[in-house]
PyMOL CGO cylinders between C-alpha atoms (Angstrom):
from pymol import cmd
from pymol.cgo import CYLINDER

trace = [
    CYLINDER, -103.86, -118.01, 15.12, -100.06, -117.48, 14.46, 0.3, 1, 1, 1, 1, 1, 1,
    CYLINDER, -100.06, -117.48, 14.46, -97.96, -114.88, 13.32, 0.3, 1, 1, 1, 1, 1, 1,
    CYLINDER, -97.96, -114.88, 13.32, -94.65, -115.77, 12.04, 0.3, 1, 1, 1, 1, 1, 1,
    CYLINDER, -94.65, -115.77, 12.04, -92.14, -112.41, 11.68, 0.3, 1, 1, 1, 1, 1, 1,
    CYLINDER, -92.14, -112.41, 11.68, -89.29, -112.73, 9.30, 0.3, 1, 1, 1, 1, 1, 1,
    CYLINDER, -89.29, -112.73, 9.30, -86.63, -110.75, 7.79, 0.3, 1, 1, 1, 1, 1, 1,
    CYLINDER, -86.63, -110.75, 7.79, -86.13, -113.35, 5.08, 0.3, 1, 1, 1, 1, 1, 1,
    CYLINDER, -86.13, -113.35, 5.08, -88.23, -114.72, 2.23, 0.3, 1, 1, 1, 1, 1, 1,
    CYLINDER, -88.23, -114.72, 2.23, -90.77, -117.06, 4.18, 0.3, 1, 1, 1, 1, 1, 1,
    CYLINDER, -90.77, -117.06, 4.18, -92.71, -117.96, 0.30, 0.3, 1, 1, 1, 1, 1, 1,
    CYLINDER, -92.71, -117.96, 0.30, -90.01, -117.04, -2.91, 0.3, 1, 1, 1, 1, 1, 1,
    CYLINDER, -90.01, -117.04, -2.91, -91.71, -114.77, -5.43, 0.3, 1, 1, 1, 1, 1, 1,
    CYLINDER, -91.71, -114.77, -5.43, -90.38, -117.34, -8.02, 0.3, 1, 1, 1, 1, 1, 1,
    CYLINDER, -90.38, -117.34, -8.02, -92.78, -120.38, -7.28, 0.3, 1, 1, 1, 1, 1, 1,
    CYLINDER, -92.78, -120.38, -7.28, -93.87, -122.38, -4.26, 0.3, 1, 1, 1, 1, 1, 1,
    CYLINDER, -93.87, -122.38, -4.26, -96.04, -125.02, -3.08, 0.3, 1, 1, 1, 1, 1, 1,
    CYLINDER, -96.04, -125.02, -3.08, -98.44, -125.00, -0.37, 0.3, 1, 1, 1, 1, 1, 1,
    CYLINDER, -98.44, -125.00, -0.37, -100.55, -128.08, 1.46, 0.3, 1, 1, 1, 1, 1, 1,
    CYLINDER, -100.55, -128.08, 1.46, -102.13, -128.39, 4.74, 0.3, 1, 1, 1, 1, 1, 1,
    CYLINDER, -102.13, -128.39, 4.74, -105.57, -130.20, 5.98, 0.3, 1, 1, 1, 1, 1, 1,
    CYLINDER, -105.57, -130.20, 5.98, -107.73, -127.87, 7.09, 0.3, 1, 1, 1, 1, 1, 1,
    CYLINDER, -107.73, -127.87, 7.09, -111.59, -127.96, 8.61, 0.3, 1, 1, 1, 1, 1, 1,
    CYLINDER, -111.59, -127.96, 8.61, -114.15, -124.97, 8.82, 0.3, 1, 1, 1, 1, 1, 1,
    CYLINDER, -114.15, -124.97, 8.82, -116.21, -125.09, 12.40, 0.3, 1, 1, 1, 1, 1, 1,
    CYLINDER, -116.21, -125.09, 12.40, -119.14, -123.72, 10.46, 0.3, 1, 1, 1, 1, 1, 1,
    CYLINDER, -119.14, -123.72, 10.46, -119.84, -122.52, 6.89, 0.3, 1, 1, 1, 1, 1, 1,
    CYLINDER, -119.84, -122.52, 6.89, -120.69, -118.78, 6.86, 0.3, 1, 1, 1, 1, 1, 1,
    CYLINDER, -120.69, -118.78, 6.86, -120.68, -116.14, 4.40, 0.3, 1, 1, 1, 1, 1, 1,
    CYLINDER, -120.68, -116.14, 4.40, -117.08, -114.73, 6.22, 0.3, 1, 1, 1, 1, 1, 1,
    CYLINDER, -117.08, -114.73, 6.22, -114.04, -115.52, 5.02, 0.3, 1, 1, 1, 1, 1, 1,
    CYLINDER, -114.04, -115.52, 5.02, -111.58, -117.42, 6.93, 0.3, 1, 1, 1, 1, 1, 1,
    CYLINDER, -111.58, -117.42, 6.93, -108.11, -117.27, 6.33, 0.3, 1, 1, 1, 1, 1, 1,
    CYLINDER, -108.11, -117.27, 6.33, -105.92, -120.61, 6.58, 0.3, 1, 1, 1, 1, 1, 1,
    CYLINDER, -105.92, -120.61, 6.58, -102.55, -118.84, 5.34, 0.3, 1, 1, 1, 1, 1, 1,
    CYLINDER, -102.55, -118.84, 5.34, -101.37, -115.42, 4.44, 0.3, 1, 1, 1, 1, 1, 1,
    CYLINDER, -101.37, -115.42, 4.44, -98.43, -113.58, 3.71, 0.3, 1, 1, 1, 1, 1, 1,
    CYLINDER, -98.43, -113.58, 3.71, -98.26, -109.54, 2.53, 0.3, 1, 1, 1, 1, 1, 1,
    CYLINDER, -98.26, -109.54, 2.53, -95.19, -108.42, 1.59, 0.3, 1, 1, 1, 1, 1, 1,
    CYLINDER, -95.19, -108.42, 1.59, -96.31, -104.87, 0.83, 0.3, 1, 1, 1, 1, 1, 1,
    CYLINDER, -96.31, -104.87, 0.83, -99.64, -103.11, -0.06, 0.3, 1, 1, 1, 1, 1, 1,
    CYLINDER, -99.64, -103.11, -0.06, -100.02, -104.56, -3.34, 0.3, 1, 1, 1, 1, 1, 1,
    CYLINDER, -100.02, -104.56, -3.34, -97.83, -108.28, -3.09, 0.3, 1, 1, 1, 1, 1, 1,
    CYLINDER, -97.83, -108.28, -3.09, -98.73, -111.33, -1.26, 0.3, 1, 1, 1, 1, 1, 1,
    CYLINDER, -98.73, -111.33, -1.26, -100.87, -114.13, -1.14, 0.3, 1, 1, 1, 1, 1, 1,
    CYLINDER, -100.87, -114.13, -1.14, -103.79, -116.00, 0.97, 0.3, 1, 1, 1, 1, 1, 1,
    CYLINDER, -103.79, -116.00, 0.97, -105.18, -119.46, 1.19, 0.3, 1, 1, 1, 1, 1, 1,
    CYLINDER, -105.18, -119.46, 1.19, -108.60, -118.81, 2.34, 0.3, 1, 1, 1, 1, 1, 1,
    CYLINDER, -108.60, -118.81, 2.34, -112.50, -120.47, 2.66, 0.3, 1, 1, 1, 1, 1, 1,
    CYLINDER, -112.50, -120.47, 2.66, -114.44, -117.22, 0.87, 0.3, 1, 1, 1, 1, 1, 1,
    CYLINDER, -114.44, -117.22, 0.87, -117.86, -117.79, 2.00, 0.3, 1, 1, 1, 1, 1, 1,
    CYLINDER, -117.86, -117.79, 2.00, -119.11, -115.30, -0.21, 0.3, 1, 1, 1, 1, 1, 1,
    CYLINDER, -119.11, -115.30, -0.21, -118.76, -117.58, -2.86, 0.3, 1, 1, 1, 1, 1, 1,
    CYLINDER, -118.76, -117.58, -2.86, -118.70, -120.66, -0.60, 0.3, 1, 1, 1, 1, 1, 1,
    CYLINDER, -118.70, -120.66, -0.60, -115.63, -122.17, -1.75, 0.3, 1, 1, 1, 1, 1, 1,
    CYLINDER, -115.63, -122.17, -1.75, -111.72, -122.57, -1.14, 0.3, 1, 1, 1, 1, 1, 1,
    CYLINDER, -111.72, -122.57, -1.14, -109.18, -119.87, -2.88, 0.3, 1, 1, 1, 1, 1, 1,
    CYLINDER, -109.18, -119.87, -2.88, -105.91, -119.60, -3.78, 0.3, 1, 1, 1, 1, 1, 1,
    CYLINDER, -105.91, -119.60, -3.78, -105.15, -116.04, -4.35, 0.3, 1, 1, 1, 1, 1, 1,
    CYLINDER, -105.15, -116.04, -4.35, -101.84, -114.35, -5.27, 0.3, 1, 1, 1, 1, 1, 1,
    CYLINDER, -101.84, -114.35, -5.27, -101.46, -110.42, -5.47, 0.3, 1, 1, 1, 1, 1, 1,
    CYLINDER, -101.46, -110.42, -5.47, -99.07, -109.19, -7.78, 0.3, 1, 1, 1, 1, 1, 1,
    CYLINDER, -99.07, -109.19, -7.78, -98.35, -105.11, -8.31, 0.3, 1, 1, 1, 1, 1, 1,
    CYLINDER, -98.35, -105.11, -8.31, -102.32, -104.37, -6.87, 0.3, 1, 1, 1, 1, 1, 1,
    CYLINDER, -102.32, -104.37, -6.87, -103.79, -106.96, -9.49, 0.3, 1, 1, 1, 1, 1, 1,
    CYLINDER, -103.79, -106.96, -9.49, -105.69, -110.35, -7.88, 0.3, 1, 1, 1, 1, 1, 1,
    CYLINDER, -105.69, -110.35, -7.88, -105.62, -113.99, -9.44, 0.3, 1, 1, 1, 1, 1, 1,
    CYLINDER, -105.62, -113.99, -9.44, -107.38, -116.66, -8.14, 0.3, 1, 1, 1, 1, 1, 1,
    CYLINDER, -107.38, -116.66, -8.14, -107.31, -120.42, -7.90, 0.3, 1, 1, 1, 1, 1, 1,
    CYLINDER, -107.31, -120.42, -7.90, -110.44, -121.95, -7.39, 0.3, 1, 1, 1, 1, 1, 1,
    CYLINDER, -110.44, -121.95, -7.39, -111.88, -125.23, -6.64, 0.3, 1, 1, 1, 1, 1, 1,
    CYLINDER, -111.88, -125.23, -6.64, -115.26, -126.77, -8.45, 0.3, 1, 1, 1, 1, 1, 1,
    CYLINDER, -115.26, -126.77, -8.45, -116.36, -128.62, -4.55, 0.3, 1, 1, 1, 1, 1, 1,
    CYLINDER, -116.36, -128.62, -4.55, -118.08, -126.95, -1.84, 0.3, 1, 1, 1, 1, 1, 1,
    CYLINDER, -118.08, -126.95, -1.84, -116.78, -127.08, 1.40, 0.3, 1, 1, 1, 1, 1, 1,
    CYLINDER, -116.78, -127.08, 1.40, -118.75, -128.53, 4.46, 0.3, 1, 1, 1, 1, 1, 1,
    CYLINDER, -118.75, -128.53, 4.46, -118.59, -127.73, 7.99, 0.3, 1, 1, 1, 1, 1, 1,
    CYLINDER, -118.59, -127.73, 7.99, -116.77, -129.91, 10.38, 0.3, 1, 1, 1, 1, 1, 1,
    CYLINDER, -116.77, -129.91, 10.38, -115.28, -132.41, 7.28, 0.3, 1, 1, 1, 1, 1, 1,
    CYLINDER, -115.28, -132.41, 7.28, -111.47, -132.31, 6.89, 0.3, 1, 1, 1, 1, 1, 1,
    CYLINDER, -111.47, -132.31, 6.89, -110.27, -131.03, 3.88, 0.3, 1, 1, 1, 1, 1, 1,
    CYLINDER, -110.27, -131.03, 3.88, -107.15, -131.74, 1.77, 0.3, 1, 1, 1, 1, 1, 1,
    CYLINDER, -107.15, -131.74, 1.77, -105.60, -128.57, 0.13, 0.3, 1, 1, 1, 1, 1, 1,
    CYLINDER, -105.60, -128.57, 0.13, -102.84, -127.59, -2.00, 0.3, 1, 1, 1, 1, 1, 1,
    CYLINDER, -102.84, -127.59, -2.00, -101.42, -124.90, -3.63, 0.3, 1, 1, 1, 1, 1, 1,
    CYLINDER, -101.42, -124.90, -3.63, -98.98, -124.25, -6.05, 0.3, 1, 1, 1, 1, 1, 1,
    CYLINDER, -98.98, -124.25, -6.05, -97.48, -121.29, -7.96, 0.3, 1, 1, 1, 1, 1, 1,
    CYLINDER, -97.48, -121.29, -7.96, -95.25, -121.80, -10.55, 0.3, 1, 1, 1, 1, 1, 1,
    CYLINDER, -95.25, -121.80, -10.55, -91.84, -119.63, -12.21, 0.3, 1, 1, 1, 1, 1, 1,
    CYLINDER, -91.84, -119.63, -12.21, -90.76, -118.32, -15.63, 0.3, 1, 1, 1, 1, 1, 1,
    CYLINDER, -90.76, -118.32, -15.63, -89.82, -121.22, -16.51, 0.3, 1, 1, 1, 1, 1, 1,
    CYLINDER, -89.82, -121.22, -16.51, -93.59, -122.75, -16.10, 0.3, 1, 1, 1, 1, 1, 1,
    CYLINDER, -93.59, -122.75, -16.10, -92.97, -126.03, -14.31, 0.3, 1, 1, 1, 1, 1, 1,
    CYLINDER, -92.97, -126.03, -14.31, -95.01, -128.96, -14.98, 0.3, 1, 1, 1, 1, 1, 1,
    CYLINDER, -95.01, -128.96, -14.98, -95.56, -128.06, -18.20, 0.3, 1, 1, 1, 1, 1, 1,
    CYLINDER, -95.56, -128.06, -18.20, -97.89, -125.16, -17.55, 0.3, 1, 1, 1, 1, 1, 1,
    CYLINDER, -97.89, -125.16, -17.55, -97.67, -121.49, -18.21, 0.3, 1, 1, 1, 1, 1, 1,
    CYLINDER, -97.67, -121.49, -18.21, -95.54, -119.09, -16.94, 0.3, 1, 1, 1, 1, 1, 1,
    CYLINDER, -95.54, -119.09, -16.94, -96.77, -117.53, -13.29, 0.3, 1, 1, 1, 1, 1, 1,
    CYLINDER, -96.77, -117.53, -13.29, -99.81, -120.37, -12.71, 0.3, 1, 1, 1, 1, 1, 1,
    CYLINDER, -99.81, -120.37, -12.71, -101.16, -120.59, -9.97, 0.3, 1, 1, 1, 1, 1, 1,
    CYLINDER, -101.16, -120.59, -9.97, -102.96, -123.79, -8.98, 0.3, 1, 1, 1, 1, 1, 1,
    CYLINDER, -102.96, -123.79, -8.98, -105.68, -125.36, -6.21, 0.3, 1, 1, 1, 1, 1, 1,
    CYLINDER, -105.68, -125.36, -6.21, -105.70, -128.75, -5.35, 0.3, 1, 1, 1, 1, 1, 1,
    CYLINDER, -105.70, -128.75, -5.35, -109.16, -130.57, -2.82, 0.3, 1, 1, 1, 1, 1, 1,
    CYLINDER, -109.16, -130.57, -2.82, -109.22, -133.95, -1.93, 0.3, 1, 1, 1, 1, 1, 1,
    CYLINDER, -109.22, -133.95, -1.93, -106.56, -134.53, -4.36, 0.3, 1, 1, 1, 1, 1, 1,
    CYLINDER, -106.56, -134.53, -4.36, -108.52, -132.68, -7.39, 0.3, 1, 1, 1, 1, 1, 1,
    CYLINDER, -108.52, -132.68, -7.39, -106.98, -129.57, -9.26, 0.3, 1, 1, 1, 1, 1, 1,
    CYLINDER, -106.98, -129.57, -9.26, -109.26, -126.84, -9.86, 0.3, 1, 1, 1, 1, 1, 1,
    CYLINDER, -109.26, -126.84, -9.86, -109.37, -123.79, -11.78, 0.3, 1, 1, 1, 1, 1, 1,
    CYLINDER, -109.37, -123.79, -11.78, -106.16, -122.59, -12.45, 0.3, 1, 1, 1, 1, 1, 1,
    CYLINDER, -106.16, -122.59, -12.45, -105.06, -118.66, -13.17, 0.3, 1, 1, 1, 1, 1, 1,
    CYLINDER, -105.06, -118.66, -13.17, -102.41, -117.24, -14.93, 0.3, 1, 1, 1, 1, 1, 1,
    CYLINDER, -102.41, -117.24, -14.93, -100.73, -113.70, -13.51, 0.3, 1, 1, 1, 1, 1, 1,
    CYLINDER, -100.73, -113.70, -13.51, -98.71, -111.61, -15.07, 0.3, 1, 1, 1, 1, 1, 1,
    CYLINDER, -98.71, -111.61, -15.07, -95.36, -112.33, -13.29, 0.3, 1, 1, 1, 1, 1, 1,
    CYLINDER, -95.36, -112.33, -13.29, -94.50, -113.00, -9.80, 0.3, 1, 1, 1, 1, 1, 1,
    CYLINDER, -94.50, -113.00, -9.80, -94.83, -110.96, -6.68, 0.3, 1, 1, 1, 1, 1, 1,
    CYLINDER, -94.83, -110.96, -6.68, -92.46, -108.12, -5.86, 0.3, 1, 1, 1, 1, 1, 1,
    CYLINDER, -92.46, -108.12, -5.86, -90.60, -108.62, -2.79, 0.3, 1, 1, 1, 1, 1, 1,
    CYLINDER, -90.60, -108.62, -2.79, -89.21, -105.22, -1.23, 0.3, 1, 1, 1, 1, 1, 1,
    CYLINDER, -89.21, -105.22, -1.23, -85.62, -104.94, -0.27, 0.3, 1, 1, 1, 1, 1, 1,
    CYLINDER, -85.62, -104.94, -0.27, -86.19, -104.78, 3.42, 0.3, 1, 1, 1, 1, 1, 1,
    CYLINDER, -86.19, -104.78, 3.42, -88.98, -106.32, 5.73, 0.3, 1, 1, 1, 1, 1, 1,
    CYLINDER, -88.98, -106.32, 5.73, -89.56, -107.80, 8.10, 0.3, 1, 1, 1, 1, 1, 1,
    CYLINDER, -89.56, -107.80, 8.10, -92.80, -109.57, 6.42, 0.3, 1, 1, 1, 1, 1, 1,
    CYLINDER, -92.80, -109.57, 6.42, -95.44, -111.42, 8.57, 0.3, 1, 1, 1, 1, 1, 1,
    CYLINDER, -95.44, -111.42, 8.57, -96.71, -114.90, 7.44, 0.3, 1, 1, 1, 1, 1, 1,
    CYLINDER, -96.71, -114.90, 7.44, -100.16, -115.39, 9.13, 0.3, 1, 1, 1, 1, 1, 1,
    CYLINDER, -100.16, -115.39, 9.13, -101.57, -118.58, 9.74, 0.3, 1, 1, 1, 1, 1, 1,
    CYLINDER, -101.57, -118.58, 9.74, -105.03, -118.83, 10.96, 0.3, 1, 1, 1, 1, 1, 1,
    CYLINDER, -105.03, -118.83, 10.96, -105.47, -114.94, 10.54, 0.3, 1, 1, 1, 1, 1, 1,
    CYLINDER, -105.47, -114.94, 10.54, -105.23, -111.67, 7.90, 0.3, 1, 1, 1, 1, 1, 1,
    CYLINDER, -105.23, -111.67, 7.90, -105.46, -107.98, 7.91, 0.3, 1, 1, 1, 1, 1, 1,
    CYLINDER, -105.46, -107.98, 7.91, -107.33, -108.76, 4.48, 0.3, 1, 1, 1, 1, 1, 1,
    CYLINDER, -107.33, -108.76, 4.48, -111.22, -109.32, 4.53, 0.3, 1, 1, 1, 1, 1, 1,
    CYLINDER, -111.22, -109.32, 4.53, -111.85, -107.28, 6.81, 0.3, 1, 1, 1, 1, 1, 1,
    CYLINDER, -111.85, -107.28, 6.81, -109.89, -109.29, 9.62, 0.3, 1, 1, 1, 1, 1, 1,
    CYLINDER, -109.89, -109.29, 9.62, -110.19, -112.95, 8.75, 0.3, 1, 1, 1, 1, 1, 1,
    CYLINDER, -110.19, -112.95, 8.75, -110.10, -115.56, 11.07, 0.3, 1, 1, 1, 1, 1, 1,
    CYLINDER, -110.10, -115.56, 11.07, -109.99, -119.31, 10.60, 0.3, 1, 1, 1, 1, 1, 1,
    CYLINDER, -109.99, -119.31, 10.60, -113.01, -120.78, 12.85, 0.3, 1, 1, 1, 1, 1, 1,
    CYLINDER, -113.01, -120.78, 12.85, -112.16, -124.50, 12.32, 0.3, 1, 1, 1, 1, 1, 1,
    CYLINDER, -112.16, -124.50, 12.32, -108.62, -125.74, 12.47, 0.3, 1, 1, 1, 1, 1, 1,
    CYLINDER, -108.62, -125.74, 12.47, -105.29, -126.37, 10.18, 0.3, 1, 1, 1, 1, 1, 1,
    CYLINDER, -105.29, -126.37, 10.18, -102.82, -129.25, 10.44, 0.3, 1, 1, 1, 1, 1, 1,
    CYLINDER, -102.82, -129.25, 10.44, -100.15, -130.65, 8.72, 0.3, 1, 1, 1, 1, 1, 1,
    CYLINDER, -100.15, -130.65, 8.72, -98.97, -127.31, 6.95, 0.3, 1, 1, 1, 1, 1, 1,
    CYLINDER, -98.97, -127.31, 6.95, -96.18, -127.70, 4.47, 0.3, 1, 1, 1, 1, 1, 1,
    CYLINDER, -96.18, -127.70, 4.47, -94.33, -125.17, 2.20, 0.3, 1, 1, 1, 1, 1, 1,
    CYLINDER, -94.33, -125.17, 2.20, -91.74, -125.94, -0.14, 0.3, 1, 1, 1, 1, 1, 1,
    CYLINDER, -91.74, -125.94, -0.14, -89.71, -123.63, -2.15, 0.3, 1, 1, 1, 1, 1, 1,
    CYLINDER, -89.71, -123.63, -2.15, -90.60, -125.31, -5.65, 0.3, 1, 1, 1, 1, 1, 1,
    CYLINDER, -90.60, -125.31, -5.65, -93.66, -126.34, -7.67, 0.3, 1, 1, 1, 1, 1, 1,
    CYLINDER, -93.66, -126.34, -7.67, -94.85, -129.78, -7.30, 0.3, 1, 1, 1, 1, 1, 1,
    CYLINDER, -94.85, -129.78, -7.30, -95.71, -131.45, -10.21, 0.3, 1, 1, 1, 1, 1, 1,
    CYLINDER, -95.71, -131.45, -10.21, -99.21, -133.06, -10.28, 0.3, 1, 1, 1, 1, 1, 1,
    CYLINDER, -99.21, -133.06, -10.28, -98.27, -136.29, -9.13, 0.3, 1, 1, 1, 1, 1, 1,
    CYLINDER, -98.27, -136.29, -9.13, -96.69, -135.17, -6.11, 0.3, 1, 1, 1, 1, 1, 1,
    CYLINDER, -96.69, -135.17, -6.11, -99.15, -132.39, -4.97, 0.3, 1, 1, 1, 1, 1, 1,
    CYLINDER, -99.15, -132.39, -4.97, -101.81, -135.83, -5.06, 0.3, 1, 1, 1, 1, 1, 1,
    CYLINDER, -101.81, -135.83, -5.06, -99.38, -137.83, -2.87, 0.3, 1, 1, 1, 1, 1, 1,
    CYLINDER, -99.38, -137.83, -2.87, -98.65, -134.91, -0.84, 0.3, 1, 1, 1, 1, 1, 1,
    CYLINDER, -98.65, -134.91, -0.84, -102.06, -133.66, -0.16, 0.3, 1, 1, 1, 1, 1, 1,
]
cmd.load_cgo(trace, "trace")
């Protein structure tokens, strides 16, 4: 697990995408946490496995309110997974709606969400991006592995979050 401290803007507010490959040691009813980020009490976002529900989530926080992304597969222990992630602006990239936020497995887009606006980012941090780990959950922690993480400070379009992934 990794902590990365930063006094800038590791994920805009504005839109992003996410990808990584990603494998879950075993499949329990824990969550595990491949990415997160918390810019205050009631901003941020998580990539996670939520084996309450047994499947993959994008979530995004915005002023104490949760949306989630979700996938229609089930995950499996010890099988390498493709994931992506993508949130998009105001200006609702890719010809979706304002504020989407998307989930991508093995190259297939899941259930999107739609939040009211983007995440508030205070004026001062430092903010922690966790990888592998949260404070959320209950403490999360990934048993399995993560490669190949990528973030980029726009929303893919379709196309590229399948070559990508």
């Amino acid at each position: 697990q990794f902590a990365f401290t930063s006094t800038s803007v590791l994920i805009p507010a504005s839109n992003f995408t996410i990808s990584c490959e990603a494998i879950l040691a075993t499949v329990t009813g824990a969550y595990q946490t491949l990415l997160y980020l918390e810019y205050d009490a009631t901003n941020g976002m998580s990539l996670h496995y939520n084996g309450g529900a047994g499947r993959w989530e994008f979530n995004l926080e915005v002023g104490g309110v949760v949306y989630s992304a979700t996938p229609t597969t089930t995950p499996s222990a010890a099988t390498w997974y493709q994931l992506g992630a993508r949130f998009t602006g105001a200006e609702g990239e890719n010809d979706d709606a304002p504020y989407t936020l998307s989930i991508f497995v093995d190259r297939v887009q899941g259930t999107d969400d739609v939040a009211s606006g983007p995440f508030v980012i205070p004026a001062s941090g430092p903010w922690d991006l966790k990888i592998g780990r949260s404070d959320i959950f209950g403490g999360s922690f990934l048993g399995g592995q993560i490669r190949k993480l990528h973030i980029a400070q726009y929303a893919m379009t379709d196309l590229e979050m399948t070559r990508t992934i």
